[in-house]
N, C-alpha and C positions, 0 to 999 in steps of 0.2 A: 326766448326758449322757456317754456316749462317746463316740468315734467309729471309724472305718473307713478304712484305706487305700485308696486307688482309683488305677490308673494312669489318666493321665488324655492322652488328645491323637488319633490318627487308628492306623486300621491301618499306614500306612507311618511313621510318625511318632510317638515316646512324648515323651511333654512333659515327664513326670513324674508325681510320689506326691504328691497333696494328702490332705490329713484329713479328711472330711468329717462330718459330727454325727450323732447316732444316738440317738433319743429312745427311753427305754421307756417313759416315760410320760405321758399330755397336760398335767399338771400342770408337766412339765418342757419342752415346748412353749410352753405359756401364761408363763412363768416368764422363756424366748428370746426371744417374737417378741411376745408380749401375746396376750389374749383373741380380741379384734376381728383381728387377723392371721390365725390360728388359723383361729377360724369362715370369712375369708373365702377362706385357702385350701385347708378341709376341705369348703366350700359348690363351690367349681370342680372339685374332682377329684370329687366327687360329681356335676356337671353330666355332667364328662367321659365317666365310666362311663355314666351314665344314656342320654345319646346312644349310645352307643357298642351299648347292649343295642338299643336300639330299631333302629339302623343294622343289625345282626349279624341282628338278626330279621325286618326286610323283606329282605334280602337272601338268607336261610335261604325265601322267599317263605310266611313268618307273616303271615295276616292283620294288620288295624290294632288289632284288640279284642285278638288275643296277642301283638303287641308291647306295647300299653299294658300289659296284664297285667304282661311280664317287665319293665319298668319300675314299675310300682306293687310289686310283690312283691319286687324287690331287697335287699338286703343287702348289705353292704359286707363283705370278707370271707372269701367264699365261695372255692368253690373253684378258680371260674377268674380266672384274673389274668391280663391282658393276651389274646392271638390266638393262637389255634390257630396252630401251626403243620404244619408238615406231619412233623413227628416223633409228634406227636399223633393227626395222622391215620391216620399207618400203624398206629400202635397199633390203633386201631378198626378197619381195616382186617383186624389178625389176630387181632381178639376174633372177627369176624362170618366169617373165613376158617375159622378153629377149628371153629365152631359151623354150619358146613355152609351158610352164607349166602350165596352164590357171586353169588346177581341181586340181591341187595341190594350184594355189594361192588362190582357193577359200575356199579349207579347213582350208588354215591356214586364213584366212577371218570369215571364221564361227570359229574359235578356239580362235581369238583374239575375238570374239561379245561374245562369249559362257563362255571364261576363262582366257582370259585377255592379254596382249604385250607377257609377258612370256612362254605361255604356244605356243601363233603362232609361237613365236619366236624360241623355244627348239623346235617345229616341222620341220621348215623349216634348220635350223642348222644341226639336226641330217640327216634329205636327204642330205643337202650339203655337211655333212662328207661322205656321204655313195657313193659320187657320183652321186646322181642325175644328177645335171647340165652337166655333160656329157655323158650323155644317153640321146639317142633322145624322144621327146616329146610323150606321148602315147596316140596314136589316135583312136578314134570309129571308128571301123569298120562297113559300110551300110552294111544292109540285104536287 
């Protein structure tokens, strides 16, 4: 085990440097805190996530069969970790600006005013998985 400096106390206020622990391995986990510890708080941040997909996905307005889905299919691990933010969003925002998507930027525009970073953010994401961005931009036809 190592550990990690951390200031630790408020924006207006530094308290100071504690050390904090820093495991590389579960065996060095298990070794700290015991087995049964382990398990019972690798089982809560596992609950935590799991809520958290399901929450992110009716809120994203995913039916109840694809939130189950993005909960039963999870992974620990992956590549998102903790909430969109809105630094994140602007990114997608100028993946789908680039790519000539101008009424797709604008919904997810109204989605962030209407329902917040996360819900523009799950809209623009699930086009991105779907391929969007490479399909050509879709244009109004004149009459």
């Amino acid at each position: 085990m190592r550990t990690v400096a951390k200031e630790i106390g408020t924006r207006e206020v530094k308290l100071g440097t504690i050390n904090f622990p820093v495991f590389d391995s579960l065996e060095e986990m298990i070794e700290t805190f015991g087995k049964e510890s382990v398990m019972k708080l690798t089982a809560r941040a596992l609950n935590i996530d799991t809520e958290r997909i399901a929450r992110d996905a009716m809120k994203a307005k995913k039916t109840l069969a694809e939130a189950q889905a993005a909960v039963t299919n999870y992974k620990p691990g992956g590549v998102r970790s903790g909430k969109p933010n809105m630094k994140a969003l602007m990114g997608l925002l100028t993946e789908f600006g680039e790519a000539g998507q101008i009424e797709t930027m604008l919904k997810a525009q109204k989605l962030n005013k209407d329902d917040g970073v996360e819900a523009a953010h799950a809209y623009l994401s699930e086009l991105k998985a779907n391929g969007a961005l490479s399909k050509p931009a879709p244009t109004k036809s004149s009459k």
